[in-house]
TITIMAR-378819 format. One record per residue: residue number from 0; x, y, z of N, C-alpha, C, O in turn. Coordinates in nm, 3 decimals, always signed. Example, Ala and Ser with C-alpha at 12.3 -4.5 7.8 and 13.67 -1.06 7.14 Angstrom:
TITIMAR-378819
0; +1.319; -0.569; +0.780; +1.230; -0.450; +0.780; +1.320; -0.330; +0.780; +1.424; -0.332; +0.846
1; +1.285; -0.225; +0.708; +1.367; -0.106; +0.714; +1.290; +0.003; +0.787; +1.341; +0.114; +0.804
end
This chain:
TITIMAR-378819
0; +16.072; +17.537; +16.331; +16.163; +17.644; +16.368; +16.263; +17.598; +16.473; +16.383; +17.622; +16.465
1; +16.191; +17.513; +16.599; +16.312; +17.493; +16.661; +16.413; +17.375; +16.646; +16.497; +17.351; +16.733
2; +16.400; +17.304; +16.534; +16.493; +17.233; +16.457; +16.645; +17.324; +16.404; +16.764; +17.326; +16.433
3; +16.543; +17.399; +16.300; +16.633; +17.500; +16.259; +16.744; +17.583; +16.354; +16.857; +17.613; +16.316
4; +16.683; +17.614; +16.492; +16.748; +17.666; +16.573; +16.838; +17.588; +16.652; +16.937; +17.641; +16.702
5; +16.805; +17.433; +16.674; +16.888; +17.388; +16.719; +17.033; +17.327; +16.631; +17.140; +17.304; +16.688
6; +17.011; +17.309; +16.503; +17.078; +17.288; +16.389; +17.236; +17.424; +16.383; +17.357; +17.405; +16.379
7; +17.143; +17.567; +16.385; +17.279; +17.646; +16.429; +17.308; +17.667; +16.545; +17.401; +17.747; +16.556
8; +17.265; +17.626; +16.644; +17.340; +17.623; +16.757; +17.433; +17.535; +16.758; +17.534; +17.568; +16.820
9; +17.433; +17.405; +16.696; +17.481; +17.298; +16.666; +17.620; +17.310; +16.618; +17.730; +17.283; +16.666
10; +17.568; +17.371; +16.484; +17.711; +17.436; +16.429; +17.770; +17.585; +16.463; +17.875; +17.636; +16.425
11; +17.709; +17.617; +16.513; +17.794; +17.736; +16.628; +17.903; +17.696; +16.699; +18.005; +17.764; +16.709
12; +17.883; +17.561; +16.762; +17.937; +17.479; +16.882; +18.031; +17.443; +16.766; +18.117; +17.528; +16.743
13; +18.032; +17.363; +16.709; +18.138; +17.297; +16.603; +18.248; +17.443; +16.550; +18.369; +17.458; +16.569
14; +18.187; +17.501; +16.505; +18.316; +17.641; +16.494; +18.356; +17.715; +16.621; +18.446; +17.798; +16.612
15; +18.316; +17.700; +16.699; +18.390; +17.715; +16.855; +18.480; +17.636; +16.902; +18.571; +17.674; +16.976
16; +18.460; +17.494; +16.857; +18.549; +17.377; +16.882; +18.669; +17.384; +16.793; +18.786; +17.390; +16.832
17; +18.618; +17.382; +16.647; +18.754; +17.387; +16.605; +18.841; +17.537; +16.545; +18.933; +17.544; +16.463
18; +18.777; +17.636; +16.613; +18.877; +17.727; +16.634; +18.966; +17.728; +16.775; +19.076; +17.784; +16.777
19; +18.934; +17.690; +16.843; +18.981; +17.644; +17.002; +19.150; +17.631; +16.944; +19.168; +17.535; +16.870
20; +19.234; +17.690; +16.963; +19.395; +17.693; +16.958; +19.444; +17.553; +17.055; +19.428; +17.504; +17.167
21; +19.509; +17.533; +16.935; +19.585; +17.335; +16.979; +19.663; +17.385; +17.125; +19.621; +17.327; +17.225
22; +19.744; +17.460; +17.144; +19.837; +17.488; +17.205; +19.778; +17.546; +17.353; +19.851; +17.619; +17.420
23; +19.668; +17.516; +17.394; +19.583; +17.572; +17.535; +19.626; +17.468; +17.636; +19.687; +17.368; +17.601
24; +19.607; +17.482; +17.710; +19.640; +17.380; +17.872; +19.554; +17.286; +17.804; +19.449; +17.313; +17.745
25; +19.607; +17.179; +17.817; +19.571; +16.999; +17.835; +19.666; +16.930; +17.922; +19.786; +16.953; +17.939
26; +19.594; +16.844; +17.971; +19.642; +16.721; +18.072; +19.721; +16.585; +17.970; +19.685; +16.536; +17.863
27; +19.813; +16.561; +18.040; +19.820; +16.416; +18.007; +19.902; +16.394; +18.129; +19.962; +16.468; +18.207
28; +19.878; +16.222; +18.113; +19.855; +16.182; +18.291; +19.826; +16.280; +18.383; +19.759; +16.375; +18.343
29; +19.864; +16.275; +18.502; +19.904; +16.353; +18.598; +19.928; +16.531; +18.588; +19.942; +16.601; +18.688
30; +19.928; +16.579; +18.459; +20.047; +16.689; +18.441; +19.952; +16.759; +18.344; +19.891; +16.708; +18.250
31; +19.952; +16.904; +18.391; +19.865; +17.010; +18.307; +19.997; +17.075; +18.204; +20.115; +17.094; +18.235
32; +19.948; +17.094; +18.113; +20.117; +17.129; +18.036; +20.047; +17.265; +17.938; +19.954; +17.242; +17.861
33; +20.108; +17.412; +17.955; +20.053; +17.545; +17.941; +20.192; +17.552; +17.871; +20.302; +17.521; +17.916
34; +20.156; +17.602; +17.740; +20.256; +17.657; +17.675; +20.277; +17.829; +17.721; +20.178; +17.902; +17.732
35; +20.406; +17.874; +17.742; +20.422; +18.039; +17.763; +20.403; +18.090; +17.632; +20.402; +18.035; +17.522
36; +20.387; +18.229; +17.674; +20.343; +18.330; +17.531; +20.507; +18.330; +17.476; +20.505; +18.355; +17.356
37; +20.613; +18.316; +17.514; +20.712; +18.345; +17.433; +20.711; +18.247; +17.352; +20.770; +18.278; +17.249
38; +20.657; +18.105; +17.349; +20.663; +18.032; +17.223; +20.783; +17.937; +17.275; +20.745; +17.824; +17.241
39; +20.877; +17.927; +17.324; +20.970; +17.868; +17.379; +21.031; +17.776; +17.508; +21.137; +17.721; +17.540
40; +20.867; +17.801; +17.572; +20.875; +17.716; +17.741; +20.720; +17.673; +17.747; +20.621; +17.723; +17.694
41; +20.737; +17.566; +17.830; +20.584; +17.528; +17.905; +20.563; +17.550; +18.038; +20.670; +17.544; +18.099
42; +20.468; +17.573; +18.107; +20.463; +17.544; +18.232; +20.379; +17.412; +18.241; +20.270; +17.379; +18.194
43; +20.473; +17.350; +18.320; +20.373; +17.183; +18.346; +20.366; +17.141; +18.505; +20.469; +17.133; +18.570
44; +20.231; +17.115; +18.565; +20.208; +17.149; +18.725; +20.123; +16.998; +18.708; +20.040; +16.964; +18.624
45; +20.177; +16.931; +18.816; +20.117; +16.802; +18.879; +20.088; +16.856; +19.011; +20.169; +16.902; +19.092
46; +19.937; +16.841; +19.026; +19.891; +16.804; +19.168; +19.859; +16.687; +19.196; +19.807; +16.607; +19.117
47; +19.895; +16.661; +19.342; +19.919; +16.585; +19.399; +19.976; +16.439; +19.382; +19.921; +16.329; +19.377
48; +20.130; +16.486; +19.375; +20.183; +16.396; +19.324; +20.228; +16.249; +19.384; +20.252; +16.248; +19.505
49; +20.237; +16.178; +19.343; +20.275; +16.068; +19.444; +20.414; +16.024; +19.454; +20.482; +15.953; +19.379
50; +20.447; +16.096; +19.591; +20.601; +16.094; +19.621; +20.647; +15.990; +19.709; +20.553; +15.929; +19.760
51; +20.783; +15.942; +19.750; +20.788; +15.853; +19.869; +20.749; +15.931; +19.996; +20.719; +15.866; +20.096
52; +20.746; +16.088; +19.999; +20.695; +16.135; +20.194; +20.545; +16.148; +20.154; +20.465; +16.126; +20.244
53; +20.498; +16.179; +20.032; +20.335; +16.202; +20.018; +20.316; +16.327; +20.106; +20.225; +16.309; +20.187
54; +20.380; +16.459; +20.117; +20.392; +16.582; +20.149; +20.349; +16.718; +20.064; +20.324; +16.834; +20.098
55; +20.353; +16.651; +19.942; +20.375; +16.757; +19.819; +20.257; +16.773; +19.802; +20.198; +16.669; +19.830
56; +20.156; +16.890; +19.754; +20.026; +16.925; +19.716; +20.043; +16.979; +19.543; +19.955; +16.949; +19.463
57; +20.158; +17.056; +19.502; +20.198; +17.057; +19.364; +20.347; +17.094; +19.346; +20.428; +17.138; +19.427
58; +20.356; +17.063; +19.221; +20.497; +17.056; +19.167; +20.458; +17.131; +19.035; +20.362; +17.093; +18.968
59; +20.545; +17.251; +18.996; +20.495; +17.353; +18.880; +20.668; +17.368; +18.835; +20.766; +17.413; +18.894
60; +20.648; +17.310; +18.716; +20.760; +17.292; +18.605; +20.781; +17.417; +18.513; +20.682; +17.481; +18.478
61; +20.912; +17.454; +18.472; +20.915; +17.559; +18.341; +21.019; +17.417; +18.296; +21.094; +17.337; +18.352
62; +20.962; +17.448; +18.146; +21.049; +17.324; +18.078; +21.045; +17.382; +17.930; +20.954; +17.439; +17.870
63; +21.179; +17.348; +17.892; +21.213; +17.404; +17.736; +21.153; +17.348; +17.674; +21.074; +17.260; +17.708
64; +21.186; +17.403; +17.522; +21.101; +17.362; +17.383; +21.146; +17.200; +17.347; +21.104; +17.133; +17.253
65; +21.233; +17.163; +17.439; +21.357; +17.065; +17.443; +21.273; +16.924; +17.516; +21.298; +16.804; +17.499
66; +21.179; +16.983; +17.591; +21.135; +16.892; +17.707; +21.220; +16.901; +17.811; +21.198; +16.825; +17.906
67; +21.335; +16.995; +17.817; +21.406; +16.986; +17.966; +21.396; +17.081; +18.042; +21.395; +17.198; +18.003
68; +21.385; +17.027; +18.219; +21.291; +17.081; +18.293; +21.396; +17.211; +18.341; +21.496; +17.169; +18.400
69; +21.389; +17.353; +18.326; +21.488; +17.412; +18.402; +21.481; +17.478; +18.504; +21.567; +17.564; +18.520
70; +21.393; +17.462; +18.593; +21.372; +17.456; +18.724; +21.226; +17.455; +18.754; +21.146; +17.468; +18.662
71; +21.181; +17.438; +18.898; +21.041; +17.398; +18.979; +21.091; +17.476; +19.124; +21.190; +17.514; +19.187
72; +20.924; +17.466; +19.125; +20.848; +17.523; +19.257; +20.763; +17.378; +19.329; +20.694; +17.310; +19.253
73; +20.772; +17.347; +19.445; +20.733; +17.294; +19.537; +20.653; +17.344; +19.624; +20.685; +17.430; +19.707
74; +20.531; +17.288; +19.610; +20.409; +17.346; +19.720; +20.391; +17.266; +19.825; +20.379; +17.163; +19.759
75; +20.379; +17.226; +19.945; +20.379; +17.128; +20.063; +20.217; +17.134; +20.090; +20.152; +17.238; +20.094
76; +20.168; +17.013; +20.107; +20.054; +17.015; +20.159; +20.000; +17.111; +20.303; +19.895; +17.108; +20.366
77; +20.146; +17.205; +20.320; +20.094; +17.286; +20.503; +20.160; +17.424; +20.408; +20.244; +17.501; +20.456
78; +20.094; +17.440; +20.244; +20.082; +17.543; +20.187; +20.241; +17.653; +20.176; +20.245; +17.770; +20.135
79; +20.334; +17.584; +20.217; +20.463; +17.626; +20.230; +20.528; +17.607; +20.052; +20.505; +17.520; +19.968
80; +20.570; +17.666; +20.050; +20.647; +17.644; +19.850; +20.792; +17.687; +19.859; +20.818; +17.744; +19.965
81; +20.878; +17.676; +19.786; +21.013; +17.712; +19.766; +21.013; +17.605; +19.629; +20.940; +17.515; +19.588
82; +21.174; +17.688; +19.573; +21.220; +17.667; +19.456; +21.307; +17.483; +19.501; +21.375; +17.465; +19.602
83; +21.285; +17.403; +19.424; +21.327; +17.286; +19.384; +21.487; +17.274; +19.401; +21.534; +17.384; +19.370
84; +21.567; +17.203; +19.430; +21.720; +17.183; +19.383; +21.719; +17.113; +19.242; +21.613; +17.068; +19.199
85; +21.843; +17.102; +19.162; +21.865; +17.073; +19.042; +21.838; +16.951; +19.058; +21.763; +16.914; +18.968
86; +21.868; +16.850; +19.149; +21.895; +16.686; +19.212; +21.708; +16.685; +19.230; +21.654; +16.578; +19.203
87; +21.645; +16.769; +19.262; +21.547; +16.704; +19.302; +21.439; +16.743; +19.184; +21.345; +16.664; +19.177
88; +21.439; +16.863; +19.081; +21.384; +16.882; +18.963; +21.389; +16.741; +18.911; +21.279; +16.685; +18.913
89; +21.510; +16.657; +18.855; +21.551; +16.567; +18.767; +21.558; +16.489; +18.866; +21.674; +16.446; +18.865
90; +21.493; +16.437; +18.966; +21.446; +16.334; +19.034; +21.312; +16.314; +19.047; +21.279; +16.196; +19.035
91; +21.217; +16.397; +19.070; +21.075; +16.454; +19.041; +21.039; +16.456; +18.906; +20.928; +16.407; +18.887
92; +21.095; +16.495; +18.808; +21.069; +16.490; +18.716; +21.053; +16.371; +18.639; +20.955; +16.352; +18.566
93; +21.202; +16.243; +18.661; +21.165; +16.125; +18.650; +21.106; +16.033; +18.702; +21.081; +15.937; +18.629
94; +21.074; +16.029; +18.813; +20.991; +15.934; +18.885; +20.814; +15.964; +18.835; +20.728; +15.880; +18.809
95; +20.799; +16.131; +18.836; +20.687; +16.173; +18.817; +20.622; +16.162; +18.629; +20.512; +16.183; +18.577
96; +20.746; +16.123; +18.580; +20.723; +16.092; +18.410; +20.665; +16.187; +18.336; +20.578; +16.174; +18.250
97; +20.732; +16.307; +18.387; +20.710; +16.461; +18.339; +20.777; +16.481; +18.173; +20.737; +16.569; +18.097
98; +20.882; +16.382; +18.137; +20.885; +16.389; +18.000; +20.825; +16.326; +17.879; +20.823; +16.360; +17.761
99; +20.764; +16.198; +17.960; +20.674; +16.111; +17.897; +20.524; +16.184; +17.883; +20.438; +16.130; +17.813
100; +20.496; +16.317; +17.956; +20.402; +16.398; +17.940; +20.417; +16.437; +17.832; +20.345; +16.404; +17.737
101; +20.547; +16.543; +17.825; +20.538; +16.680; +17.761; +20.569; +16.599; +17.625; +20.517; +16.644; +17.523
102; +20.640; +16.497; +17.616; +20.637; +16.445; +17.489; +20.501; +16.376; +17.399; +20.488; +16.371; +17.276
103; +20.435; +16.341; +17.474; +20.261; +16.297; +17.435; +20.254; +16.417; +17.417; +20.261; +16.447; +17.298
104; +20.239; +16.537; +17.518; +20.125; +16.693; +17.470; +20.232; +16.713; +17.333; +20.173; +16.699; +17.226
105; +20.326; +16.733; +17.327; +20.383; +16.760; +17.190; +20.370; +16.710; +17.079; +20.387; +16.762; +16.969
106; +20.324; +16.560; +17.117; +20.313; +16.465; +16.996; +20.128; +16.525; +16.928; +20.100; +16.558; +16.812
107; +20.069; +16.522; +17.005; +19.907; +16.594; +17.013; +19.917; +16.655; +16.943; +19.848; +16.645; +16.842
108; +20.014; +16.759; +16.958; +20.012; +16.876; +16.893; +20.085; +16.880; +16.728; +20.116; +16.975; +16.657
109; +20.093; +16.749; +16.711; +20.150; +16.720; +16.586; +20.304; +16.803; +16.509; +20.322; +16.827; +16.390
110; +20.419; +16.837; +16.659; +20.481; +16.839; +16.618; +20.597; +16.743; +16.694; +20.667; +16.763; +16.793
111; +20.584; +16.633; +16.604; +20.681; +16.566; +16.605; +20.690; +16.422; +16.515; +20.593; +16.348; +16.496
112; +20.852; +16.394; +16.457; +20.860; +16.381; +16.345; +20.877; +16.188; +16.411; +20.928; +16.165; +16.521
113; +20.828; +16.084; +16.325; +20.871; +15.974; +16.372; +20.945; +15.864; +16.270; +20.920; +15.859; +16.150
114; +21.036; +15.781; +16.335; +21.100; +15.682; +16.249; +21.052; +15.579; +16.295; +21.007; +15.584; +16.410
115; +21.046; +15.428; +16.203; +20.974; +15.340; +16.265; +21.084; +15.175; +16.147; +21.074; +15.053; +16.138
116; +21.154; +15.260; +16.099; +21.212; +15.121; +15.998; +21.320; +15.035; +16.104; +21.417; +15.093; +16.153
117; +21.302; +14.942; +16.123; +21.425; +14.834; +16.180; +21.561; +14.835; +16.054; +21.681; +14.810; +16.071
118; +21.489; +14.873; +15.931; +21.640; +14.873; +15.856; +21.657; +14.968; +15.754; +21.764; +14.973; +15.693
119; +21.574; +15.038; +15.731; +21.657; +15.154; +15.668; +21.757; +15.245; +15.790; +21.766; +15.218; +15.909
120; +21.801; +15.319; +15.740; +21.898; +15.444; +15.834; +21.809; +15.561; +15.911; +21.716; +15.630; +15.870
121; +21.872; +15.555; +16.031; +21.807; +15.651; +16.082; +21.824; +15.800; +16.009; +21.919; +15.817; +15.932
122; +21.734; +15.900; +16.035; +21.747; +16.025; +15.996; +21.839; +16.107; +16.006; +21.835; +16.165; +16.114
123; +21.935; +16.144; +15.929; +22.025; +16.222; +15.977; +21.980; +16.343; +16.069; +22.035; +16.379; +16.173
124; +21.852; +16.408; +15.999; +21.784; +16.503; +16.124; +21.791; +16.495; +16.244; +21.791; +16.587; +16.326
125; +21.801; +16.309; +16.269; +21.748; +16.260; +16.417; +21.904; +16.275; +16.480; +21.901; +16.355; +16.574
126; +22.004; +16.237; +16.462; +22.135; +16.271; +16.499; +22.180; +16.372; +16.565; +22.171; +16.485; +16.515
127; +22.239; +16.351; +16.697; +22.286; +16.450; +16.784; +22.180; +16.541; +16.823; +22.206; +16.658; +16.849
128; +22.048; +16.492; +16.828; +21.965; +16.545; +16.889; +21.850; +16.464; +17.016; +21.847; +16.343; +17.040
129; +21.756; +16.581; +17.090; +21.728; +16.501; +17.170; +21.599; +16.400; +17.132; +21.483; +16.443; +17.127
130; +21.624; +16.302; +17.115; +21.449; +16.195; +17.105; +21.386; +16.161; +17.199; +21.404; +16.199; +17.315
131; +21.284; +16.067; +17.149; +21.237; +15.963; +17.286; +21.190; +15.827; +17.174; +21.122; +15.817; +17.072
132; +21.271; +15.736; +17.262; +21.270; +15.580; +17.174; +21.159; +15.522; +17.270; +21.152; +15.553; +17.389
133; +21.066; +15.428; +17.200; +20.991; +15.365; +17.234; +20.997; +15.222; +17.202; +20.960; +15.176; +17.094
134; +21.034; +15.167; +17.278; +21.058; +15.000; +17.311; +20.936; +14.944; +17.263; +20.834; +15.012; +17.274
135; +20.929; +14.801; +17.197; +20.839; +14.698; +17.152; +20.795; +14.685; +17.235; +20.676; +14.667; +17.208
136; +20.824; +14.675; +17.430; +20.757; +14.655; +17.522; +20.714; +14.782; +17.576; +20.679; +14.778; +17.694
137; +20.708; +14.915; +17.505; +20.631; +15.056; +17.552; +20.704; +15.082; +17.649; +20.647; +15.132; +17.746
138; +20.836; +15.060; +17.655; +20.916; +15.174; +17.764; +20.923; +15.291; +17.652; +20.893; +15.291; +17.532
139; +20.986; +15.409; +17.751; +21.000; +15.508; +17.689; +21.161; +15.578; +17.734; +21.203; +15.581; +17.849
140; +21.208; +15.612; +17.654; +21.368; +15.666; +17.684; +21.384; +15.770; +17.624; +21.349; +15.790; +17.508
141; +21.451; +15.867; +17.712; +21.481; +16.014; +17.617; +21.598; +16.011; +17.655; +21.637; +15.966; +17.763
142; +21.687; +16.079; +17.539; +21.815; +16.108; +17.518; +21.842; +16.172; +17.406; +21.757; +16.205; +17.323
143; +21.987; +16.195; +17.395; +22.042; +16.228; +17.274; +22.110; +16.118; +17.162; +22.199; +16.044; +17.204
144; +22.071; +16.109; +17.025; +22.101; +15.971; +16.991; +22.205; +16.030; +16.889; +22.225; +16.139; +16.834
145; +22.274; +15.881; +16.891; +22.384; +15.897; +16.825; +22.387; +15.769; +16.761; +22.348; +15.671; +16.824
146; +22.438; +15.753; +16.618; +22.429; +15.630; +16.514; +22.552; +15.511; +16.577; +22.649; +15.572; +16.622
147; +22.564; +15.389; +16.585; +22.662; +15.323; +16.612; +22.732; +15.304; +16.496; +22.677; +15.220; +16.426
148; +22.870; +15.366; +16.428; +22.895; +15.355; +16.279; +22.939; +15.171; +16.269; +22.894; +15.103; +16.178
149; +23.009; +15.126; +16.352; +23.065; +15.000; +16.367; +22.959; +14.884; +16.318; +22.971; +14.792; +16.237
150; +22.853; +14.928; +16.400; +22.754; +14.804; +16.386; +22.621; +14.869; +16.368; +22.583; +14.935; +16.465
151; +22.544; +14.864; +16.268; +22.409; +14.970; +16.198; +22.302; +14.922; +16.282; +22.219; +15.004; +16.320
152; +22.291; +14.779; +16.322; +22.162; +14.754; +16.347; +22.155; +14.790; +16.521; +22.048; +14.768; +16.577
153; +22.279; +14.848; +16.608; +22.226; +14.933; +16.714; +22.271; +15.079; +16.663; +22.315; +15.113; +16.553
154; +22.244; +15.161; +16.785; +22.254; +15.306; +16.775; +22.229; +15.330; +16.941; +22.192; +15.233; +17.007
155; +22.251; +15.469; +17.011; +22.294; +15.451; +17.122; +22.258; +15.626; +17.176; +22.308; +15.727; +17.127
156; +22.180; +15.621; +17.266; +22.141; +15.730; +17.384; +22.225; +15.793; +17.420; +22.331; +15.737; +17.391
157; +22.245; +15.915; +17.487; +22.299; +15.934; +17.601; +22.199; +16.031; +17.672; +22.133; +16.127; +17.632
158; +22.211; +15.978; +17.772; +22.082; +16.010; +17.908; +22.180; +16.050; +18.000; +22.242; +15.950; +18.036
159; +22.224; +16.160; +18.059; +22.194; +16.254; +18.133; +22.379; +16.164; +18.204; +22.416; +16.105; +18.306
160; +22.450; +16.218; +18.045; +22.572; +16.169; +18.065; +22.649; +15.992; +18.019; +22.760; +15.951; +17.984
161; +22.517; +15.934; +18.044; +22.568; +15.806; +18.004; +22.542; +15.770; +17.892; +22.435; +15.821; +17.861
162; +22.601; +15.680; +17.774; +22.601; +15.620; +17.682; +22.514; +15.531; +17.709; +22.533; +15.470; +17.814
163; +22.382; +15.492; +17.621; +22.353; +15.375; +17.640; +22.309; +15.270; +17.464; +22.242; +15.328; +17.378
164; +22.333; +15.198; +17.452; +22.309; +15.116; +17.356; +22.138; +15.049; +17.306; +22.072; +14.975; +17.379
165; +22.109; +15.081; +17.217; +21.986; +14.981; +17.162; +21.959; +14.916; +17.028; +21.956; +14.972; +16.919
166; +21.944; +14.819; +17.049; +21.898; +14.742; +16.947; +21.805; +14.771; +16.844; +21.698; +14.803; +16.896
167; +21.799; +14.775; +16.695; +21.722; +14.851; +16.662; +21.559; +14.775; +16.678; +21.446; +14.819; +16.702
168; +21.628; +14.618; +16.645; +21.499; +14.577; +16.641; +21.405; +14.509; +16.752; +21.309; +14.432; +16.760
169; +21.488; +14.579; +16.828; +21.403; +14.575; +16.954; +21.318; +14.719; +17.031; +21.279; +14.742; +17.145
170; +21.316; +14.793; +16.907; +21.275; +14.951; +16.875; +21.142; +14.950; +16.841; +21.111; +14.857; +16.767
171; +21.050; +15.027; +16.873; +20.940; +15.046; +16.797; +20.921; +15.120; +16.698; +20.903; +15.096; +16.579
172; +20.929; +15.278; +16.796; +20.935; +15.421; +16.729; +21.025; +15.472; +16.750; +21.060; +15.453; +16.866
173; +21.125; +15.566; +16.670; +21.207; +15.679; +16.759; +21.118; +15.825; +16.707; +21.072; +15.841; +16.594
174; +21.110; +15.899; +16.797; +21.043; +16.050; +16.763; +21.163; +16.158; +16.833; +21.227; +16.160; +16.938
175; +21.152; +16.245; +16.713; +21.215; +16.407; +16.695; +21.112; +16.490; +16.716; +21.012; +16.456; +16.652
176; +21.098; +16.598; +16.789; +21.094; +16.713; +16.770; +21.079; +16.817; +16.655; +21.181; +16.876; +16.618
177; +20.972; +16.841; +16.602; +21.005; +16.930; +16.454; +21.062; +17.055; +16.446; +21.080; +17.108; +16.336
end
């Protein structure tokens, strides 16, 4: 009998697990990433982050469906908080590799679409939208990509105003957003 009983407890646990909704708070690195009920924002909160003053106790993100952060709250280790400046969201945000998060929890969550050919054409889908390219050496770059028509085998970013150029075959992955 207590075979039997431990057998459905067993699988009790297993249909608890995989009814568990993909979309619940999970971590990656540093960064708890909570999707909002509107379906359209996350909240993503790093404690204790490692800054150059080492002052900060948390940093709590709203960030679009986009991965972009549109504003933060700052908590001080002497329990003091206020709202973030734009300069220091998108300074915090990159140093702290808050998009290299939300893009892993998104990828988890299996929505997102990937290219991986050095020579077929990129996706027209992928065009004029925002990605994240992943370098043969595992950097990671987000931008908006755009095809180089002149010369096929680069294609080219723009990050937060600037143009930047890459090689394809010095590319690993590029990933979209579904």
């Amino acid at each position: 009998m207590t075979g039997a009983i431990k057998m459905m407890f067993a699988g009790f646990c297993v249909v608890l697990l995989l009814n568990l909704p993909l979309n619940a708070q999970q971590t990656f690195g540093n960064w708890k990433i909570t999707p909002a009920t509107d379906g359209n924002s996350f909240a993503m909160v790093v404690t204790n982050p490692t800054t150059p003053l080492n002052i900060e106790s948390e940093m709590d993100y709203q960030v679009d469906n986009a991965g972009v952060p549109s504003k933060a709250m700052v908590t001080f280790k002497t329990g003091v908080h206020r709202g973030m400046s734009a300069e220091e969201v998108d300074f915090y945000w990159s140093l702290l590799k808050g998009a290299e998060a939300y893009w892993d929890y998104t990828q988890a969550q299996g929505k997102v679409n990937s290219f991986t050919s050095e020579s077929e054409q990129i996706p027209f889908s992928f065009l004029g939208r925002t990605v994240r390219v992943i370098s043969k050496e595992g950097k990671y770059f987000v931008g908006i990509l755009s095809q180089n028509t002149n010369t096929p085998d680069w294609f080219a970013l723009t990050i937060k105003g600037n143009r930047i150029l890459f090689y394809r075959k010095a590319v690993k992955e590029i990933q979209a957003i579904k």
